[in-house]
C-alpha positions in Angstrom: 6.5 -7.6 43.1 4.4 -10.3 44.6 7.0 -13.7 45.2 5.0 -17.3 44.8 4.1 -18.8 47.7 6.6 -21.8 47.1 9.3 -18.7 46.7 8.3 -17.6 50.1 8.4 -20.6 52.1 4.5 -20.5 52.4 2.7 -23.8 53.3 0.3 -24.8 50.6 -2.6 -26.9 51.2 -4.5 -28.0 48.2 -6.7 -31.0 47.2 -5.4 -34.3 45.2 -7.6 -33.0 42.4 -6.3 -29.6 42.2 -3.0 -30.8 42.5 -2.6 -32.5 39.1 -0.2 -31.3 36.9 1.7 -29.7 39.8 5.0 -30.7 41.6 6.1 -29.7 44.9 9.2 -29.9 46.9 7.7 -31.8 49.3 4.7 -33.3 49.6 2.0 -34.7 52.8 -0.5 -36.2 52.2 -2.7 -37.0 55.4 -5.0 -39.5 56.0 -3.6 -42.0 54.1 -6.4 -44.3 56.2 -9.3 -46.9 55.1 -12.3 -44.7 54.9 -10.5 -42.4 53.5 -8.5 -43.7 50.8 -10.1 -45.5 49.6 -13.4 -43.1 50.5 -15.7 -44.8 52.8 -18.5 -44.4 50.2 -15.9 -46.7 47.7 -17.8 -50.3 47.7 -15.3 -52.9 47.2 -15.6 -53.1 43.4 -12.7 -53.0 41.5 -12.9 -50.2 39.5 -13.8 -47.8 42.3 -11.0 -49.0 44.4 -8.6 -48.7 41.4 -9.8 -45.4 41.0 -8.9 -44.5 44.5 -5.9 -45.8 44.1 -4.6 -43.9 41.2 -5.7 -40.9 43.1 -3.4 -41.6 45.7 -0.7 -42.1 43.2 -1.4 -38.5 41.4 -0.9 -36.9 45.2 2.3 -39.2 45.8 3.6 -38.4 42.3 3.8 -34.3 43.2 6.6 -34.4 45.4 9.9 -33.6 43.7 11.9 -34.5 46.6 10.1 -35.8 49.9 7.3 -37.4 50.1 5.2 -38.3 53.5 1.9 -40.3 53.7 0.4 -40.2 57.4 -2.8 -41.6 59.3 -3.8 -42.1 62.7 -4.9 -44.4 64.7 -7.7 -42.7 66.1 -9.6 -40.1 64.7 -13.1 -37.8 65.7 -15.5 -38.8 63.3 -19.2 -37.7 63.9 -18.9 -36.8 67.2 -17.7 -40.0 68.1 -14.6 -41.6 68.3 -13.2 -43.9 66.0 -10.5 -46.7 65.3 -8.3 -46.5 62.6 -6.2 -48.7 60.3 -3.7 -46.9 57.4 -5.0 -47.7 54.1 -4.6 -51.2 52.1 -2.6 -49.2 49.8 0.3 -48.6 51.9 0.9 -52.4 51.9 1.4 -52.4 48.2 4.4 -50.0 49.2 7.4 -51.2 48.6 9.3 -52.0 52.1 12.6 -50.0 51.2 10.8 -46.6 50.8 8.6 -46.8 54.4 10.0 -45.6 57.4 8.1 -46.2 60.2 7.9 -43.2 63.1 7.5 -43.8 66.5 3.7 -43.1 68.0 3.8 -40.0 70.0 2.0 -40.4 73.8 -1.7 -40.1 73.4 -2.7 -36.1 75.1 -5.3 -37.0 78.2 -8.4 -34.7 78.3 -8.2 -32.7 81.3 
């Protein structure tokens, strides 16, 4: 009898969109970063950003009992590198449920 992936103690990795309707123990949700979310293709206009944000709310809203929302503060984008900031939406956070973790040493290219 084939067990569910959840039953055992498989990692799954899924989209926000396929996610809705679904609930998970815990929850990560990467990238949390402007560009991102909001998309980089998201002009400024209300109703896209809005949009954006309730789509951040669906992936927050799976977790049943831990949630974490991570960026970085540099990523590889295009064969370049670029500088990151987390996403305005993590400011509308309230303060009691962000913890912040310590940044880990940067690896130097040998």
């Amino acid at each position: 009898q084939r067990k569910s992936a959840s039953a055992r103690g498989a990692v799954q990795l899924s989209t926000i969109h396929a996610a809705k309707g679904l609930e998970f123990e815990h929850v990560f949700v990467t990238g949390v970063e402007e560009g991102l979310l909001p998309h980089y293709y998201c002009t400024d206009d209300g109703e896209e950003v809005e949009q954006e944000r309730r789509l951040l709310y669906v992936a927050m809203t799976r977790a049943k009992e831990q949630l974490v929302l991570t960026h970085t503060a540099v990523r590889a984008r295009w064969g370049k590198v670029a500088l990151c900031e987390g996403s305005r939406f993590l400011g509308c956070l309230p303060q009691e449920l962000k913890r912040a973790v310590a940044r880990l040493p940067r690896r130097r290219n040998h």
